[in-house]
PDBQT receptor file of N, H, CA, C and O in Angstrom, charges set to zero:
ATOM      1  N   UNK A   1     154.614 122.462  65.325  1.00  0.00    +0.000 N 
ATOM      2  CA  UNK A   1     154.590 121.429  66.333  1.00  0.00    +0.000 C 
ATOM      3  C   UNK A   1     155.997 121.181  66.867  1.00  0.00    +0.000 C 
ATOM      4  O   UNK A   1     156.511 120.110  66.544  1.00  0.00    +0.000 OA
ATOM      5  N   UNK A   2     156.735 122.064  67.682  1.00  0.00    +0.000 N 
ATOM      6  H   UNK A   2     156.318 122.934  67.945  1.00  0.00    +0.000 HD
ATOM      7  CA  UNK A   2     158.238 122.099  68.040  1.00  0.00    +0.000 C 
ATOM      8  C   UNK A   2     157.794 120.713  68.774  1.00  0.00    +0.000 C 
ATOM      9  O   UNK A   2     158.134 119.924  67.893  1.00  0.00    +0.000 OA
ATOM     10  N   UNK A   3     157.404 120.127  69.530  1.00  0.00    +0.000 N 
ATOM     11  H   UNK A   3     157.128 120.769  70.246  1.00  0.00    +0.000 HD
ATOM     12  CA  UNK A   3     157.824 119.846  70.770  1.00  0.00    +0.000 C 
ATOM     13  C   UNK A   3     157.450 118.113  69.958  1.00  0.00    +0.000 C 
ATOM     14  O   UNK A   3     157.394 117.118  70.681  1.00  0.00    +0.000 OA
ATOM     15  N   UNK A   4     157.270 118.029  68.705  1.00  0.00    +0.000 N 
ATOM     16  H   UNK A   4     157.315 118.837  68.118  1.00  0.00    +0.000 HD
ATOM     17  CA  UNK A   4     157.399 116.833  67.762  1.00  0.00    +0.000 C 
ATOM     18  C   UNK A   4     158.454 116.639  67.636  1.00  0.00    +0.000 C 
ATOM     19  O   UNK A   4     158.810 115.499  67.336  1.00  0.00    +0.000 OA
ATOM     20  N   UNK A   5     159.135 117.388  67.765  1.00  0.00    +0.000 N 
ATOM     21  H   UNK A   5     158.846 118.313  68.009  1.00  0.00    +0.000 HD
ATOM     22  CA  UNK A   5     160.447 116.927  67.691  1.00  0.00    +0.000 C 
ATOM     23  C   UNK A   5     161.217 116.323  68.863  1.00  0.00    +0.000 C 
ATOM     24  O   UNK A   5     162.096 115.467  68.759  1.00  0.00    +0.000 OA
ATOM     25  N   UNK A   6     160.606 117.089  70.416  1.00  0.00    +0.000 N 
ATOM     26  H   UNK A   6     159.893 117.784  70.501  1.00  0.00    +0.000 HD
ATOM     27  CA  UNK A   6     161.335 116.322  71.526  1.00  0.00    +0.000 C 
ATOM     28  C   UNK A   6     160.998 115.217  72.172  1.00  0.00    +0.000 C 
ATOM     29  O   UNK A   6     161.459 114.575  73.115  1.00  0.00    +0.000 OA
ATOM     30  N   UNK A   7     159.852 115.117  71.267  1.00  0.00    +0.000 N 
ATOM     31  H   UNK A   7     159.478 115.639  70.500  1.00  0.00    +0.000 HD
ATOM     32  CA  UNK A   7     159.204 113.419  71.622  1.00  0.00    +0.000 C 
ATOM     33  C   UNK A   7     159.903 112.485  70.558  1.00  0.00    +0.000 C 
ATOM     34  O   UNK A   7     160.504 111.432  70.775  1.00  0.00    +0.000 OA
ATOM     35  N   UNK A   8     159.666 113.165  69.280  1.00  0.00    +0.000 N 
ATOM     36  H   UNK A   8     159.178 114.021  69.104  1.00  0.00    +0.000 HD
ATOM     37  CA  UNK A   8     160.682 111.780  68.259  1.00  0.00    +0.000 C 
ATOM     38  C   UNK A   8     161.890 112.127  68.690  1.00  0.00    +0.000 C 
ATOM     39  O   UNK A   8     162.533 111.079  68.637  1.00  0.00    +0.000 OA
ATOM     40  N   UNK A   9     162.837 113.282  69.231  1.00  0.00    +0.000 N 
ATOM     41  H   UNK A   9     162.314 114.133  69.274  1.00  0.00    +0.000 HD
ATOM     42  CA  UNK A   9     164.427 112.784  69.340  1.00  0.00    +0.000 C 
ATOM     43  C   UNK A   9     163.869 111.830  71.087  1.00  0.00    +0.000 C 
ATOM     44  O   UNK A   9     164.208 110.648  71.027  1.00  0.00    +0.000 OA
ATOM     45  N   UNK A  10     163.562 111.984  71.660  1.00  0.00    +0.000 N 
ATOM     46  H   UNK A  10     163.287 112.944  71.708  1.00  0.00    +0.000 HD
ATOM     47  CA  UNK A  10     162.990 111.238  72.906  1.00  0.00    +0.000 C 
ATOM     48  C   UNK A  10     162.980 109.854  72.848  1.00  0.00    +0.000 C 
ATOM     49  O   UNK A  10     163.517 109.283  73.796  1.00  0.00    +0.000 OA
ATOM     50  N   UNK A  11     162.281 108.864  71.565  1.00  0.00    +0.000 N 
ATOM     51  H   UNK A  11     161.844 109.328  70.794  1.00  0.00    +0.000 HD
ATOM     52  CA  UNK A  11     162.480 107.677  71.285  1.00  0.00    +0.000 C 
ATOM     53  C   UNK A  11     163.447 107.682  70.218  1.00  0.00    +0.000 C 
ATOM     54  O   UNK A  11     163.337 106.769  69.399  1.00  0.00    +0.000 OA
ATOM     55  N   UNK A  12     164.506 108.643  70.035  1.00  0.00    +0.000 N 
ATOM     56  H   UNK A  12     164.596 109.384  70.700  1.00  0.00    +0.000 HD
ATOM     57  CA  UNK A  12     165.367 107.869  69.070  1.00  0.00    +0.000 C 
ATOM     58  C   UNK A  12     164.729 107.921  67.852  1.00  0.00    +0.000 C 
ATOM     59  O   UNK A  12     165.256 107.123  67.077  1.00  0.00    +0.000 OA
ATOM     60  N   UNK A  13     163.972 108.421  67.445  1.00  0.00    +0.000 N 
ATOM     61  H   UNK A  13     163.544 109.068  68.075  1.00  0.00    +0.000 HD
ATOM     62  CA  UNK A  13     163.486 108.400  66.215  1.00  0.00    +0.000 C 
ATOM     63  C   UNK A  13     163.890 109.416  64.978  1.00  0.00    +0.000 C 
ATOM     64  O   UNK A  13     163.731 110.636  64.989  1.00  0.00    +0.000 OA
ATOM     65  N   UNK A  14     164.359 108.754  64.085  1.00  0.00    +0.000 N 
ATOM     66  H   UNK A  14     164.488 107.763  64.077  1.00  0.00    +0.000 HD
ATOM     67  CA  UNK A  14     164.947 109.873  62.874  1.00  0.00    +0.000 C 
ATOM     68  C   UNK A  14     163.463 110.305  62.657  1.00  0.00    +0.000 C 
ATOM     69  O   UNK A  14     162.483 110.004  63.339  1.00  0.00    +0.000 OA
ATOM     70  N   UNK A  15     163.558 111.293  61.242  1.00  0.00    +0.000 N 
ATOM     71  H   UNK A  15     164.354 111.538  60.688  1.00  0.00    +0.000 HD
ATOM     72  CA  UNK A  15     162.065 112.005  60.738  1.00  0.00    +0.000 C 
ATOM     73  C   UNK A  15     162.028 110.695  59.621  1.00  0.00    +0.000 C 
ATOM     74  O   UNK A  15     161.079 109.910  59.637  1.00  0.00    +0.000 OA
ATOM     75  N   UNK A  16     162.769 110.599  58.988  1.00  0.00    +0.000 N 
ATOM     76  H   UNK A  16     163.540 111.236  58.975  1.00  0.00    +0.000 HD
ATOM     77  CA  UNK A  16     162.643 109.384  58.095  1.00  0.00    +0.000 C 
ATOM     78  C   UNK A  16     161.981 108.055  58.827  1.00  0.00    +0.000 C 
ATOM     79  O   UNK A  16     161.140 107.460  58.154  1.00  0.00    +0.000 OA
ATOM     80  N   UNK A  17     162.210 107.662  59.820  1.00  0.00    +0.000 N 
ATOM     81  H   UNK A  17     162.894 108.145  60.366  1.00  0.00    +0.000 HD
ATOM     82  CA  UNK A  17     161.237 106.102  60.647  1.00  0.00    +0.000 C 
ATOM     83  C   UNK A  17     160.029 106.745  60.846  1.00  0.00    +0.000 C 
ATOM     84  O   UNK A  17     159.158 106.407  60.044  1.00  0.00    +0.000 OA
ATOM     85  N   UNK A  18     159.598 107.863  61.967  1.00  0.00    +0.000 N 
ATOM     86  H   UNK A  18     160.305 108.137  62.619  1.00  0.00    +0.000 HD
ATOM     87  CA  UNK A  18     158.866 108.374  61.917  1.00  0.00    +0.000 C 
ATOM     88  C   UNK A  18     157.595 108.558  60.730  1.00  0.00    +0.000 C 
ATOM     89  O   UNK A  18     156.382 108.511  60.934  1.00  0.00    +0.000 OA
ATOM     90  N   UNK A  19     158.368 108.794  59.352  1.00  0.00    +0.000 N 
ATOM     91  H   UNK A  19     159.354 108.832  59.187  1.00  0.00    +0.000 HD
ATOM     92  CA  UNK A  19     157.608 108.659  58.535  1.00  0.00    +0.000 C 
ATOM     93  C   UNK A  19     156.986 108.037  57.874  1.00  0.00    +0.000 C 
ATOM     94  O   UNK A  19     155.926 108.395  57.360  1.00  0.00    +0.000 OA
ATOM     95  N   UNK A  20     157.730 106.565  57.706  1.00  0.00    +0.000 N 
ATOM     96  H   UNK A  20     158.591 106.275  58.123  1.00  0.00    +0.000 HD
ATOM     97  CA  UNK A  20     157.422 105.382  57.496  1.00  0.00    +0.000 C 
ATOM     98  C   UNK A  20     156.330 104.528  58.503  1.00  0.00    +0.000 C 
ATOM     99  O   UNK A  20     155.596 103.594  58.177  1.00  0.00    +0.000 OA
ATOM    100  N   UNK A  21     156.461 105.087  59.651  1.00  0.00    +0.000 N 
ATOM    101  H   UNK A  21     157.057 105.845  59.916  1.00  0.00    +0.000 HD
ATOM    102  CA  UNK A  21     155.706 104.521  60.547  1.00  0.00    +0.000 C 
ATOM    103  C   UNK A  21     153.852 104.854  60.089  1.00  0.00    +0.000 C 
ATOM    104  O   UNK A  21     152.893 104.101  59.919  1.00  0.00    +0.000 OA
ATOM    105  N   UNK A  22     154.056 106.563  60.014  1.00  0.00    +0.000 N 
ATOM    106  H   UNK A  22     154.835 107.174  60.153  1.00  0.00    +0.000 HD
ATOM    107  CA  UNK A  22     152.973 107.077  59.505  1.00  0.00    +0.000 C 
ATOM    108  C   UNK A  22     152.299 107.364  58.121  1.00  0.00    +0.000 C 
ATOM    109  O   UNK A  22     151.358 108.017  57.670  1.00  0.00    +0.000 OA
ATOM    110  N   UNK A  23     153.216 106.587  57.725  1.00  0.00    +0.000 N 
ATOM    111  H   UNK A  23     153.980 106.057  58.092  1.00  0.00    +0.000 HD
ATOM    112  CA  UNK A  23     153.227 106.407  55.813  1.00  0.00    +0.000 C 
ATOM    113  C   UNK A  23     152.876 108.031  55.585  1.00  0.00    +0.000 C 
ATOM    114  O   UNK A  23     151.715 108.413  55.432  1.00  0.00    +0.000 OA
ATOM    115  N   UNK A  24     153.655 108.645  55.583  1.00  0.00    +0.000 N 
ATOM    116  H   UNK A  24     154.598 108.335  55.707  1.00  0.00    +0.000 HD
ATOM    117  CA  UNK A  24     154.160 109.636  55.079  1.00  0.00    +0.000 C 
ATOM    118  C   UNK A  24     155.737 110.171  54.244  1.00  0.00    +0.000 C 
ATOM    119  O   UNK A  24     156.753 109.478  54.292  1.00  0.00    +0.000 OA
ATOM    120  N   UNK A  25     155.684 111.100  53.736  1.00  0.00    +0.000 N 
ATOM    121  H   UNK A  25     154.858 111.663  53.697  1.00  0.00    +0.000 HD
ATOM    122  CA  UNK A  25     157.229 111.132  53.386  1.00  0.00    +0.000 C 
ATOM    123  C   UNK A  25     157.848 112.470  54.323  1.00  0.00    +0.000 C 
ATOM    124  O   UNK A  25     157.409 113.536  54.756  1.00  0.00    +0.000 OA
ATOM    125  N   UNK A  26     159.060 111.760  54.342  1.00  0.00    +0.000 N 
ATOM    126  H   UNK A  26     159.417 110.895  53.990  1.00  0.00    +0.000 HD
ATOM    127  CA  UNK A  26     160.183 112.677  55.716  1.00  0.00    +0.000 C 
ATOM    128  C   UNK A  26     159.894 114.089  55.328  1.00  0.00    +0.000 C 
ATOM    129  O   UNK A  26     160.002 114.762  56.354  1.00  0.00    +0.000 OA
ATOM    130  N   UNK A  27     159.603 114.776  54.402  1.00  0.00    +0.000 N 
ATOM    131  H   UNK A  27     159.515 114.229  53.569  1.00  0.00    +0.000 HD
ATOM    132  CA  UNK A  27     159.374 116.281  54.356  1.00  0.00    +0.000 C 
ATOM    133  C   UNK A  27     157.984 116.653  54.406  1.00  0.00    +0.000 C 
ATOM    134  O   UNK A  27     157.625 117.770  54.036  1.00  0.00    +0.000 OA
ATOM    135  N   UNK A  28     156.916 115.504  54.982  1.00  0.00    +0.000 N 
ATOM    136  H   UNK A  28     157.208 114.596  55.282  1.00  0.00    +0.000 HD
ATOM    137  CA  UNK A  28     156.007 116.049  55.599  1.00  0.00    +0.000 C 
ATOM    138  C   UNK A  28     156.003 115.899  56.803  1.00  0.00    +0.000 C 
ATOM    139  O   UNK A  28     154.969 116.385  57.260  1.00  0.00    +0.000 OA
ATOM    140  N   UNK A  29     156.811 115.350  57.782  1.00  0.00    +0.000 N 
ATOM    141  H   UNK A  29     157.651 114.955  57.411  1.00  0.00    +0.000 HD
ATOM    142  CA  UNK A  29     157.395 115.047  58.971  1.00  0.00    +0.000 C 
ATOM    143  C   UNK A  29     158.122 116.599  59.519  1.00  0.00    +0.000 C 
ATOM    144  O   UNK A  29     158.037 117.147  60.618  1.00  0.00    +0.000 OA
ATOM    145  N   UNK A  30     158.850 117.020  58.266  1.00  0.00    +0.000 N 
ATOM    146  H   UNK A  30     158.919 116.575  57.373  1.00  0.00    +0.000 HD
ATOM    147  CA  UNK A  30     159.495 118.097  58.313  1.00  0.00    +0.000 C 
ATOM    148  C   UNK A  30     158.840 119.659  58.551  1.00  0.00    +0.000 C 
ATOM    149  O   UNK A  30     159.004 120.683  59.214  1.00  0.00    +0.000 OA
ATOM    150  N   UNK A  31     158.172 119.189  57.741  1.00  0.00    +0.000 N 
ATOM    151  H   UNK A  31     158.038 118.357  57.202  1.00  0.00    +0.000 HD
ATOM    152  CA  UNK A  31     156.782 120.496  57.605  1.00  0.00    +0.000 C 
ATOM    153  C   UNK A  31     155.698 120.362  58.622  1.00  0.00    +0.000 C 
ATOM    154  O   UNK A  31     154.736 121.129  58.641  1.00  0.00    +0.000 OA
ATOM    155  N   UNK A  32     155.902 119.130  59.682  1.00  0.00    +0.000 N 
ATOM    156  H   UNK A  32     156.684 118.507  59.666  1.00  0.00    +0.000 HD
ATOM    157  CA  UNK A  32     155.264 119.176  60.673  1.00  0.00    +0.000 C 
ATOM    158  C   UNK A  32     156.107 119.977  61.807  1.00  0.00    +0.000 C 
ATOM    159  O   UNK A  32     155.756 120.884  62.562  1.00  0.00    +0.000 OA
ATOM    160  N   UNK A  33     157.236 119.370  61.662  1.00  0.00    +0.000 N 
ATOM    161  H   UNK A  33     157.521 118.634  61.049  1.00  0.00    +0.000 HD
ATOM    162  CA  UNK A  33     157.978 119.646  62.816  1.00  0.00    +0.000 C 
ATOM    163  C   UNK A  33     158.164 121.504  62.663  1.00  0.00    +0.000 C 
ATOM    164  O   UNK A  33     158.063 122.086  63.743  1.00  0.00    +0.000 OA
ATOM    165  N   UNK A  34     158.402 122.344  61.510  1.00  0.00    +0.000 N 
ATOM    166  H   UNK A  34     158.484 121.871  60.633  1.00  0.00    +0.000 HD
ATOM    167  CA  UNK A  34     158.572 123.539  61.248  1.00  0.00    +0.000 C 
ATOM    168  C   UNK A  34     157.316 124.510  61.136  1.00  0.00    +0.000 C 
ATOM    169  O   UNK A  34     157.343 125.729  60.967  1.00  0.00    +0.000 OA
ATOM    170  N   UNK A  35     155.828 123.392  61.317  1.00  0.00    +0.000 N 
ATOM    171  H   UNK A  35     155.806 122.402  61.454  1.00  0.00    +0.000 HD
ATOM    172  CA  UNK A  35     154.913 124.219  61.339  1.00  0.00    +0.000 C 
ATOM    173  C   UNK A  35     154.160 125.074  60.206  1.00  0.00    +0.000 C 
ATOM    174  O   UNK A  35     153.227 125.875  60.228  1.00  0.00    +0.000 OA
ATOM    175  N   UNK A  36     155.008 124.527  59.184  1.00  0.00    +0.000 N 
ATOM    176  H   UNK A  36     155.767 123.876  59.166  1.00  0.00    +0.000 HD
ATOM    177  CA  UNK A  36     154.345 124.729  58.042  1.00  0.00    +0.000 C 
ATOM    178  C   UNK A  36     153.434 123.811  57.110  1.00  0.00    +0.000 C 
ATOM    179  O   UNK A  36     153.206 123.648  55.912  1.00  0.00    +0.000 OA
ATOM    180  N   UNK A  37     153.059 123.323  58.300  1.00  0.00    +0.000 N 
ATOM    181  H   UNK A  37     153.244 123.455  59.274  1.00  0.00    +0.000 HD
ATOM    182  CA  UNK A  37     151.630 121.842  57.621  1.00  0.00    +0.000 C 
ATOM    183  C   UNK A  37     151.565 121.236  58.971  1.00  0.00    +0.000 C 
ATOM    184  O   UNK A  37     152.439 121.062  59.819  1.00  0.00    +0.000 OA
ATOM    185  N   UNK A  38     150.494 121.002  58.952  1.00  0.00    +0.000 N 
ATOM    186  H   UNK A  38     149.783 121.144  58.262  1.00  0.00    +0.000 HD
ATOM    187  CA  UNK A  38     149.717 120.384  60.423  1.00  0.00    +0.000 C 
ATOM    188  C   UNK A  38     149.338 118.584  59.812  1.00  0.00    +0.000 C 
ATOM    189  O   UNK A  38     148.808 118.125  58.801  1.00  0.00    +0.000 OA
ATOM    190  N   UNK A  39     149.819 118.123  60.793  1.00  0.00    +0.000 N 
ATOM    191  H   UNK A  39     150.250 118.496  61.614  1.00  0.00    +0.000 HD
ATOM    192  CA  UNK A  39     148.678 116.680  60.067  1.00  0.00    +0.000 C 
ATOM    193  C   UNK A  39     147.218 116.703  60.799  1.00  0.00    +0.000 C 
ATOM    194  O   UNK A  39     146.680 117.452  61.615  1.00  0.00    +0.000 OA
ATOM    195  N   UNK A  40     146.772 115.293  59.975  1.00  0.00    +0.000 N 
ATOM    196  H   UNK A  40     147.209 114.685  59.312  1.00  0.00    +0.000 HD
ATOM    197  CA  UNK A  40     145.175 115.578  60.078  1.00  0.00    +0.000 C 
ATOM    198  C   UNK A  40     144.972 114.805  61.763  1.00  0.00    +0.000 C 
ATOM    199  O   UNK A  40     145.826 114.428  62.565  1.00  0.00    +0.000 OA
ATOM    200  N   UNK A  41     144.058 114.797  61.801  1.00  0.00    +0.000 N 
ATOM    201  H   UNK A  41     143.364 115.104  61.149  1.00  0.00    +0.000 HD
ATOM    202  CA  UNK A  41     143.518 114.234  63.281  1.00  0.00    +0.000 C 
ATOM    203  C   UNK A  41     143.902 112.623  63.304  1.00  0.00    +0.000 C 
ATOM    204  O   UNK A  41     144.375 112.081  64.303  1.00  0.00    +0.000 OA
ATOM    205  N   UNK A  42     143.639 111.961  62.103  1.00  0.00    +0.000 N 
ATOM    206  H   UNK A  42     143.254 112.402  61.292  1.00  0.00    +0.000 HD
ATOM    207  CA  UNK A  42     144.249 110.353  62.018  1.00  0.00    +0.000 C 
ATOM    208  C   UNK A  42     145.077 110.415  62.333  1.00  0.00    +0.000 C 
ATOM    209  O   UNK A  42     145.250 109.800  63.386  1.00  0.00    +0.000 OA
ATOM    210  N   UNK A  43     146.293 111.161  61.764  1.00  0.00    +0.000 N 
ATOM    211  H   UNK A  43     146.153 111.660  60.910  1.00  0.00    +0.000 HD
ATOM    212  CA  UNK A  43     147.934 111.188  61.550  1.00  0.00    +0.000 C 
ATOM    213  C   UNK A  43     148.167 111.620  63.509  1.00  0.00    +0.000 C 
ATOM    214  O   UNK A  43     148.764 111.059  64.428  1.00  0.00    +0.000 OA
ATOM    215  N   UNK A  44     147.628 112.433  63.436  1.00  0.00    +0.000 N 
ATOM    216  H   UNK A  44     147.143 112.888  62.690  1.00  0.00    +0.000 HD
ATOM    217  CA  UNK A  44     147.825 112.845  64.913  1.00  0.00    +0.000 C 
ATOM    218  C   UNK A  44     147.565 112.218  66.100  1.00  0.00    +0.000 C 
ATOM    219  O   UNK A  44     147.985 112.499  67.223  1.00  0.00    +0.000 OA
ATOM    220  N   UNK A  45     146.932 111.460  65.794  1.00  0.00    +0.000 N 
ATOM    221  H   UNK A  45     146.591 111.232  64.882  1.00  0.00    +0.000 HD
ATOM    222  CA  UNK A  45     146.589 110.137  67.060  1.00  0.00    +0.000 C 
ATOM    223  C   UNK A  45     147.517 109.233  66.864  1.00  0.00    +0.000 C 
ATOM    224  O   UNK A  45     147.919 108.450  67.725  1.00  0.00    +0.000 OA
ATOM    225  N   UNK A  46     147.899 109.301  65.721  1.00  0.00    +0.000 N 
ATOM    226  H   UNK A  46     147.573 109.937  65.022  1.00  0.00    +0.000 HD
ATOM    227  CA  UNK A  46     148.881 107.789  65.476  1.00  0.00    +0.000 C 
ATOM    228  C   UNK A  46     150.372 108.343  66.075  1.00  0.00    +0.000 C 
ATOM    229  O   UNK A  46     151.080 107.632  66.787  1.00  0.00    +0.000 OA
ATOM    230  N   UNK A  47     150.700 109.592  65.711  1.00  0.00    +0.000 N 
ATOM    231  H   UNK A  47     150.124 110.170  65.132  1.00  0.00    +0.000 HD
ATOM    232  CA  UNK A  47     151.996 110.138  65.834  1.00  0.00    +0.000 C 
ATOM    233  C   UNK A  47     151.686 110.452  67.344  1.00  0.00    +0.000 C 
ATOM    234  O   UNK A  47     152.790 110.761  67.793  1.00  0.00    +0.000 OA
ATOM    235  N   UNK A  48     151.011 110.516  68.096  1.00  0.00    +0.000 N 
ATOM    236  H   UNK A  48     150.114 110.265  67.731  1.00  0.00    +0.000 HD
ATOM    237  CA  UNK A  48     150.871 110.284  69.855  1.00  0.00    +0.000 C 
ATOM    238  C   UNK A  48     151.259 109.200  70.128  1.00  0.00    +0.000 C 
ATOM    239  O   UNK A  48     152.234 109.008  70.855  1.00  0.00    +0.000 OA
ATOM    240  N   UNK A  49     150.450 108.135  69.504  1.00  0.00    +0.000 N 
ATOM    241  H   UNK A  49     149.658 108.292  68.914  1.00  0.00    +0.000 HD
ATOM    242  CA  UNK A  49     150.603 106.857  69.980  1.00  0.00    +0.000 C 
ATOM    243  C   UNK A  49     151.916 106.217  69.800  1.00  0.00    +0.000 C 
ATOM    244  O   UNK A  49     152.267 105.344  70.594  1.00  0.00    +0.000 OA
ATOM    245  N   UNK A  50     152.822 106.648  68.628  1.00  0.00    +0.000 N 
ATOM    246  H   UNK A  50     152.537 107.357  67.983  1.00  0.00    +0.000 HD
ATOM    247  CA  UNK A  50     153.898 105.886  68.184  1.00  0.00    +0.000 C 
ATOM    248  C   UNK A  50     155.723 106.483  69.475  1.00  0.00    +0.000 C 
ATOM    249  O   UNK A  50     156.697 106.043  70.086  1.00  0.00    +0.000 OA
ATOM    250  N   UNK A  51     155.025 107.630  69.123  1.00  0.00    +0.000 N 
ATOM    251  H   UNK A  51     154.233 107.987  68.626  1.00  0.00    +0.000 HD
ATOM    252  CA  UNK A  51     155.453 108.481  70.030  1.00  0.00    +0.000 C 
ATOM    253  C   UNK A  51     155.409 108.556  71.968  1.00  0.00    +0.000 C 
ATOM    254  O   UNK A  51     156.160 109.185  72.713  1.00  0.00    +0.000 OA
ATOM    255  N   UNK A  52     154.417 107.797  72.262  1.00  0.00    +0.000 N 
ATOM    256  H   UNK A  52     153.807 107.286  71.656  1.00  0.00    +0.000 HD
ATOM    257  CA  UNK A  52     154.137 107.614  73.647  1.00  0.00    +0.000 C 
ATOM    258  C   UNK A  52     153.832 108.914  74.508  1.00  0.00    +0.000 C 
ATOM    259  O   UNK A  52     154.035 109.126  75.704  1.00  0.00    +0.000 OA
ATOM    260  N   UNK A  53     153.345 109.623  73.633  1.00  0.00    +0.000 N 
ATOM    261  H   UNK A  53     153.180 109.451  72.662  1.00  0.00    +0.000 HD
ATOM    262  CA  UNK A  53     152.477 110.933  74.776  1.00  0.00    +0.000 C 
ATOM    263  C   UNK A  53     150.444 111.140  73.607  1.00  0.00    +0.000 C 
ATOM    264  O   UNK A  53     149.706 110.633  72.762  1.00  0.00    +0.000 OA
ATOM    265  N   UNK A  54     150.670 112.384  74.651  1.00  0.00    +0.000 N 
ATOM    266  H   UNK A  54     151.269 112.796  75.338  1.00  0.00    +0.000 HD
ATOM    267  CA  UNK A  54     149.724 112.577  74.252  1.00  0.00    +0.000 C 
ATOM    268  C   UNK A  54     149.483 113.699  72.967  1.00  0.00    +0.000 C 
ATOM    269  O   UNK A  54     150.407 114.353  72.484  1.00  0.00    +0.000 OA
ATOM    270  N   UNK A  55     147.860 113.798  72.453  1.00  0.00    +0.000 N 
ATOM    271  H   UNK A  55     147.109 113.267  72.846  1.00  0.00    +0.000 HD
ATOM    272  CA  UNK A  55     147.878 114.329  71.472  1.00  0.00    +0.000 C 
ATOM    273  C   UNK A  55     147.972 116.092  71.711  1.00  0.00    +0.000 C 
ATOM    274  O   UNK A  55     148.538 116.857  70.930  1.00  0.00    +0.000 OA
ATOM    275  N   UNK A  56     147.136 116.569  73.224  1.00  0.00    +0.000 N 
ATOM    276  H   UNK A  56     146.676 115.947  73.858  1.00  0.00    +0.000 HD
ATOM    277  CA  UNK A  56     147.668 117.899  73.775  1.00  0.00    +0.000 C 
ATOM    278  C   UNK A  56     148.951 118.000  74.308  1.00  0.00    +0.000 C 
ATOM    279  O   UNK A  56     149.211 119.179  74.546  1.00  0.00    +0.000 OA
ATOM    280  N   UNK A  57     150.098 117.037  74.666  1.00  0.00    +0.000 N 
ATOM    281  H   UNK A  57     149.887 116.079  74.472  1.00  0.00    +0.000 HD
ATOM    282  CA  UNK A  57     151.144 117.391  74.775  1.00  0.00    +0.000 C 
ATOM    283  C   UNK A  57     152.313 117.577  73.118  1.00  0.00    +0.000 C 
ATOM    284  O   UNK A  57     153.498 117.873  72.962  1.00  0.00    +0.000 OA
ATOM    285  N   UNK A  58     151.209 117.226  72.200  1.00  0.00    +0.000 N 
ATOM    286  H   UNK A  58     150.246 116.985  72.327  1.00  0.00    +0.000 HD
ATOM    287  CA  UNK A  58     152.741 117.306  71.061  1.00  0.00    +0.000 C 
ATOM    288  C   UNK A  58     151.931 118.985  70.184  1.00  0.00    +0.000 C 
ATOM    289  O   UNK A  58     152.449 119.789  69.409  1.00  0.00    +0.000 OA
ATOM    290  N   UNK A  59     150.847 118.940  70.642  1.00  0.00    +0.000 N 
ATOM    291  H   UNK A  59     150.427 118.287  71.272  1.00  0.00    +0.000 HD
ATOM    292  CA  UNK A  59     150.065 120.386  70.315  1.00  0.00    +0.000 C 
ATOM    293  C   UNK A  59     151.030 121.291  70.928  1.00  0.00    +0.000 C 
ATOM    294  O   UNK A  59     151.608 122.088  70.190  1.00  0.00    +0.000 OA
ATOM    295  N   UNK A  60     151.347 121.274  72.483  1.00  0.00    +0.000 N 
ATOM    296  H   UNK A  60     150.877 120.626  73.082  1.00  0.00    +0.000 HD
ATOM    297  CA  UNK A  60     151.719 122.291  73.554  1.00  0.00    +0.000 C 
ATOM    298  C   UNK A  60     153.254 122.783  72.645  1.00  0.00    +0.000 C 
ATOM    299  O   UNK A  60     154.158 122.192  72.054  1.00  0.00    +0.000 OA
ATOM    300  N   UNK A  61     152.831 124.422  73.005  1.00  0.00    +0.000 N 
ATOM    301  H   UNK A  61     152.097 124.902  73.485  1.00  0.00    +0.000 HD
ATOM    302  CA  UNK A  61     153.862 124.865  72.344  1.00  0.00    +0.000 C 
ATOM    303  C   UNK A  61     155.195 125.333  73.324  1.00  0.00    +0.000 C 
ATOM    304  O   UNK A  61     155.495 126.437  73.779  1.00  0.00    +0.000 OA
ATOM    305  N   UNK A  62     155.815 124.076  73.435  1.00  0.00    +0.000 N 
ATOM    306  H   UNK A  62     155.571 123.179  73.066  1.00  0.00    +0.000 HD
ATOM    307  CA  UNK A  62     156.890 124.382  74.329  1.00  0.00    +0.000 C 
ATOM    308  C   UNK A  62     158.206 124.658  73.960  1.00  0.00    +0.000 C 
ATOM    309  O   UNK A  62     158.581 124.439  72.808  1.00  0.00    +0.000 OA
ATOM    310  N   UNK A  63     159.094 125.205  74.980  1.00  0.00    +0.000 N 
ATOM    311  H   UNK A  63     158.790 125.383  75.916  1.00  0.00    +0.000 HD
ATOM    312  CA  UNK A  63     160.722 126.154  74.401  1.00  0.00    +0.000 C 
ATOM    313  C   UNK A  63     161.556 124.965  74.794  1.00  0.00    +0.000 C 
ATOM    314  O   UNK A  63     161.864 124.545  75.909  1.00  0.00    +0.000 OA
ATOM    315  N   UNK A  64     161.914 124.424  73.272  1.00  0.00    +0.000 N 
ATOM    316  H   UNK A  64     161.664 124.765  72.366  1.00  0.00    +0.000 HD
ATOM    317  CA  UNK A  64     162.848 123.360  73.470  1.00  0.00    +0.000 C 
ATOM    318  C   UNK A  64     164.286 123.659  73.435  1.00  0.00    +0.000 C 
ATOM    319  O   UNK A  64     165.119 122.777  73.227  1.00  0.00    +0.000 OA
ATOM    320  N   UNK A  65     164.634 125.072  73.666  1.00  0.00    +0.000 N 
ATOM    321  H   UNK A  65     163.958 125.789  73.835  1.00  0.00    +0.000 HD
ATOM    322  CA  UNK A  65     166.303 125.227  73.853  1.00  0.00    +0.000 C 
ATOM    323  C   UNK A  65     166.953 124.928  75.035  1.00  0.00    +0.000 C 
ATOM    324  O   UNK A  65     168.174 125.059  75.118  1.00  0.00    +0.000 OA
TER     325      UNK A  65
């Protein structure tokens, strides 16, 4: 989920708030952001919502360089 990351650096958000927000811990934030663990559909509506997009835009696999 690269583009989790340009929505949380987008609001300023460390992976650590982020995680707390979603009661998770920062290295599953991490393992979201690197794609090596997906969250579930709950987690994923919430991390849209906290985030301010949508749930097909943090899916979309976009080139954040």
């Amino acid at each position: 989920m690269i583009a989790l990351v340009k929505y949380r650096k987008a609001r300023n958000m460390t992976q650590k708030q982020l995680a707390q927000a979603l009661n998770v811990t920062k290295s599953a934030i991490t393992m979201y952001e690197t794609g090596d663990r997906s969250p579930d559909l709950v987690k994923l509506k919430k991390m849209a919502a906290i985030l301010g997009c949508t749930t097909d835009e943090l899916l979309d696999p976009i080139d954040i360089s």
